[in-house]
C-alpha positions in Angstrom: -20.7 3.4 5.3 -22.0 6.1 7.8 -21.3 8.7 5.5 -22.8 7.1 2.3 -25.6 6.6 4.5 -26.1 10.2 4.6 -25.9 10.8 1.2 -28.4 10.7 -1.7 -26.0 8.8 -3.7 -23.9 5.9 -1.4 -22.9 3.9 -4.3 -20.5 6.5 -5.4 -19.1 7.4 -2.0 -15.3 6.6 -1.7 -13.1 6.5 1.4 -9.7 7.2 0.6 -7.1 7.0 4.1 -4.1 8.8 3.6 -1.1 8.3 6.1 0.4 11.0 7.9 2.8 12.8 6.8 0.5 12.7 3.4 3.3 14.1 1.1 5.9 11.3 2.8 4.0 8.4 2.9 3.3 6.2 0.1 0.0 4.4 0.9 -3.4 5.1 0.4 -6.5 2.8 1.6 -9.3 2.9 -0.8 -12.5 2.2 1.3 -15.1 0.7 -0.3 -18.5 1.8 1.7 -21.5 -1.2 1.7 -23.5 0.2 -1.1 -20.2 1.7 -3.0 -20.4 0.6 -7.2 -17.4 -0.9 -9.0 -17.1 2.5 -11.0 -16.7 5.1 -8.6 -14.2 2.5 -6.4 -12.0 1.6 -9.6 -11.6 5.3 -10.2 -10.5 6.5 -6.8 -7.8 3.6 -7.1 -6.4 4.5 -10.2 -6.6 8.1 -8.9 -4.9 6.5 -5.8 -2.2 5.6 -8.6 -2.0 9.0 -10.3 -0.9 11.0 -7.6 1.9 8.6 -7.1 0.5 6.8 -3.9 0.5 2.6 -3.5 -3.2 2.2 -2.8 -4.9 -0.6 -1.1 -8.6 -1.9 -1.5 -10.2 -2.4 1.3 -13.7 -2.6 2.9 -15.1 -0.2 5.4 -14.1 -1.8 8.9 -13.0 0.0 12.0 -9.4 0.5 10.9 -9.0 -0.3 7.3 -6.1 -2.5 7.4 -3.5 -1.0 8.5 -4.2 0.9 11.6 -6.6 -2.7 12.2 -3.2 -4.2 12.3 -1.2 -1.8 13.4 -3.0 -0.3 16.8 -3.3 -3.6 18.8 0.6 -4.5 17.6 2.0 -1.2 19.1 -0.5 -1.4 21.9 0.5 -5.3 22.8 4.5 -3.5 22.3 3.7 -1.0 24.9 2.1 -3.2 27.4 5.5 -5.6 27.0 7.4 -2.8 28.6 5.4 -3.2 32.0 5.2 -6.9 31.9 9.0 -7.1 30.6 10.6 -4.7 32.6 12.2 -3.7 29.3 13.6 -0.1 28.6 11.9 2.0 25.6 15.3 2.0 24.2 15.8 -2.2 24.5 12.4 -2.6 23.7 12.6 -0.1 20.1 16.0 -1.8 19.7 14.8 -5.2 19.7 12.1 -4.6 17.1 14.3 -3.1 14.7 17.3 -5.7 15.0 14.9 -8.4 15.4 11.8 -7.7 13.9 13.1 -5.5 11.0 11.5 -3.1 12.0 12.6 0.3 10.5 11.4 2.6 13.9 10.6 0.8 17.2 7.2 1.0 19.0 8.0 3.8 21.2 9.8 6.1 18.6 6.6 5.4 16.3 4.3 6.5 19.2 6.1 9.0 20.1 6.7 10.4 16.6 2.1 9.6 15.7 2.0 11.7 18.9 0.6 9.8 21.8 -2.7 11.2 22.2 -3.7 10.9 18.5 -2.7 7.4 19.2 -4.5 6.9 22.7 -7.7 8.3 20.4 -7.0 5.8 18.0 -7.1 2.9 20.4 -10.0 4.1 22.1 -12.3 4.7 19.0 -11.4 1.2 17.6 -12.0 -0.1 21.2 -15.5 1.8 21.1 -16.0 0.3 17.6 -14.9 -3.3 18.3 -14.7 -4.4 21.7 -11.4 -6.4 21.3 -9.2 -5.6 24.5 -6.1 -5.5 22.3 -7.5 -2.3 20.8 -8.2 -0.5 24.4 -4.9 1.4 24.8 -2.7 0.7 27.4 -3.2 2.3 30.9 1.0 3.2 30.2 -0.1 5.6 27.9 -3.5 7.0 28.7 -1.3 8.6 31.9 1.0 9.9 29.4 -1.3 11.3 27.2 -3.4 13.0 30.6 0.2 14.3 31.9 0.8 16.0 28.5 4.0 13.4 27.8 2.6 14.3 23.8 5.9 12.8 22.3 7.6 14.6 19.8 5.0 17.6 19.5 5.3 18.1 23.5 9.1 17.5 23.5 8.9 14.5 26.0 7.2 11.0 25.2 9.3 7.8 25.6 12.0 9.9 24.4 13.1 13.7 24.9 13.6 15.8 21.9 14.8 19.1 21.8 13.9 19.7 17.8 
């Protein structure tokens, strides 16, 4: 909406979210701005469909839908290892076997890269005000002692790929 704000034109303004790695991942968010028209929205989902991704409609709220979801769950995750005294490895291990889960909390975080996910948190917390979204203390001194994840080699896990 900030962007078609900006723009001579905001009914044909589009957000399309892709999810990293682009080429891997199926889904794609199709944002619909305030102003956007039913035309220029149906045809970035059925280009959404084209190039072979699963695209969602959504409306243009801090987080689209997933990341909405997604950054207080892992953020709630991460706090449990604190208040749990639970390992990264129980704690990734419980989600998967018990949750069905297909990565655990840690491995995802580690593997988003901890700072782009300490961003995350922070510009949804900036946006929203919801304490679930502010990310936990756990990993803002991660991200500030360079413990990156899988790009710095060390995270919750060590990595030598």
């Amino acid at each position: 909406t900030e962007i078609a704000a900006a723009t001579e034109r905001p009914e044909r303004v589009v957000g399309m979210h892709f999810f990293n790695p682009a080429p891997l991942m199926p889904l794609v968010e199709i944002v619909r701005a305030e102003l956007t028209a039913d035309e220029p929205f149906e045809t970035a989902y059925a280009f959404g469909e084209r190039i072979g991704k699963t695209p969602i409609r959504c409306h243009d709220t801090p987080g689209f839908v997933v990341n909405r979801v997604l950054i207080p769950l892992l953020n709630d995750c991460i706090r449990v290892l604190d208040e749990a005294r639970v390992t990264p490895e129980d704690l990734d291990t419980g989600m998967r076997n018990g949750a069905g889960w297909p990565m655990g909390p840690c491995a995802l975080v580690d593997l988003v890269g901890i700072d782009v996910h300490v961003h995350a948190s922070e510009a949804l917390y900036e946006k929203t005000r919801e304490a679930r979204m502010a990310p936990p203390p756990r990993l803002v001194a991660m991200r500030n002692a360079g413990l990156l994840g899988r790009k710095s080699g060390r995270g919750f896990y060590t990595y030598d790929d």
